[in-house]
C-alpha positions in Angstrom: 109.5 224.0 130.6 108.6 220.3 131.1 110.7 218.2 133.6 110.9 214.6 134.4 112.9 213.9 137.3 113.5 210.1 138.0 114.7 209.0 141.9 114.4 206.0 144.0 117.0 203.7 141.8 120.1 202.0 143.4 122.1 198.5 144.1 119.5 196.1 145.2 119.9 191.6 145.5 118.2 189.7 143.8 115.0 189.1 145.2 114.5 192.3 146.3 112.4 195.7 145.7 112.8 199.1 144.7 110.0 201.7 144.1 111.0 204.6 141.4 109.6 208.0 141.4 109.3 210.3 138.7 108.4 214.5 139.3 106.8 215.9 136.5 106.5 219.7 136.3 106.0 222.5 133.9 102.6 221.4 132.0 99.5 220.1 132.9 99.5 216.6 132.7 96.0 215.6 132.4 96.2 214.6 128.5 99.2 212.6 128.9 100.4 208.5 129.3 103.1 208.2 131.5 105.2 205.8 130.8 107.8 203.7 132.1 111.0 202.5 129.6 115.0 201.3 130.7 118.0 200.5 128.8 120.6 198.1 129.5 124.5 198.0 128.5 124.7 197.5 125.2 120.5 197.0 124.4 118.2 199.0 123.2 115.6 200.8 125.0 112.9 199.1 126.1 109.2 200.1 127.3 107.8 198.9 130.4 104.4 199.9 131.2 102.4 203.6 131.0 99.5 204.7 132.7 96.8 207.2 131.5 95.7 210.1 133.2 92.4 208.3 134.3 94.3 204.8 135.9 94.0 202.6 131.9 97.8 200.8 132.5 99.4 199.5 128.9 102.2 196.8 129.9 104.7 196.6 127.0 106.9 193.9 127.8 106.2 190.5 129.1 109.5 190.3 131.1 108.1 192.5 134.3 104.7 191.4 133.7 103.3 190.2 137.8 106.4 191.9 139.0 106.7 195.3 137.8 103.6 197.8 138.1 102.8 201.3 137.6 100.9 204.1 139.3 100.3 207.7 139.4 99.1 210.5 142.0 98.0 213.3 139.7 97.5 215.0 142.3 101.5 215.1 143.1 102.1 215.4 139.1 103.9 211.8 140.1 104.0 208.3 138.6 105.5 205.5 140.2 107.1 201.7 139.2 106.9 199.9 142.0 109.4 196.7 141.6 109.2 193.6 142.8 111.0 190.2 142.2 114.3 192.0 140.6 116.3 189.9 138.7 120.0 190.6 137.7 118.6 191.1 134.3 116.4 194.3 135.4 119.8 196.2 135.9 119.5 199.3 133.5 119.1 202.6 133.5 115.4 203.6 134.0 113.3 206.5 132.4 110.2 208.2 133.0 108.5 209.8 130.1 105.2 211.8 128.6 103.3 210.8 125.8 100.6 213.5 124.8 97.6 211.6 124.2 94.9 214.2 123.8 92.8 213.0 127.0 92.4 211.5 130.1 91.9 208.3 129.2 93.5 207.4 125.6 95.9 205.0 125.8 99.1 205.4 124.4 99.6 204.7 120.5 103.3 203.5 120.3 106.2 204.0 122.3 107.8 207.4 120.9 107.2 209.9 123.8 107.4 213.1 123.9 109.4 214.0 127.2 111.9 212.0 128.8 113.7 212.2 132.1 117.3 211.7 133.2 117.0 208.2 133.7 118.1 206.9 137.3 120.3 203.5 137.3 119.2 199.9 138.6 121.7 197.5 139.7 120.7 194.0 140.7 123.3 191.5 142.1 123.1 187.8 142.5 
């Protein structure tokens, strides 16, 4: 049974950082994108950035471009957002999530994933 546990979200100011986690169990990894996605009151979901397998990054959305990245330890079966700059508008709920991509190093086509966590929520005050 796949599992995508999200952690490391909270209230944060404006101008500060967070780093999320996300645990992912059950499966071998190795042929899927990890991605990154969130989803503010009232908007829809958006994607972020994903990483391969093999360290290829896809960013999706120009808002958290040069203050958002991603990483992974596959070693840990763990892949990271690391969060810098926040800006009240980056409060959401955040989601990890698997994209089977057939290898280590295909990038991922599209944003429909295959396995999603919980989400954990982002707040960011002025």
């Amino acid at each position: 049974q796949v599992q995508l546990v999200e952690s490391g979200g909270g209230l944060v100011q404006a101008g500060g950082s967070l780093r999320l986690s996300c645990a992912a169990s059950g499966r071998s990894f190795s042929s899927y994108a990890m991605g990154w996605f969130r989803q503010a009151p009232g908007k829809e979901r958006e994607a972020l950035l994903a990483i391969t397998w093999s360290g290829y990054i896809t960013n999706y959305a120009n808002a958290v471009k040069g203050r958002f990245t991603i990483s992974r330890d596959n070693a840990k079966n763990t892949v990271y957002l690391q969060m810098n700059s926040l800006e009240p508008e980056d409060t959401a709920v955040y989601y990890c999530a698997a994209k089977f991509t057939g290898s280590m190093r295909a990038r991922p086509e599209g944003t429909r994933y295959d396995y999603w966590g919980q989400g954990t929520q982002v707040t960011v005050s002025s």
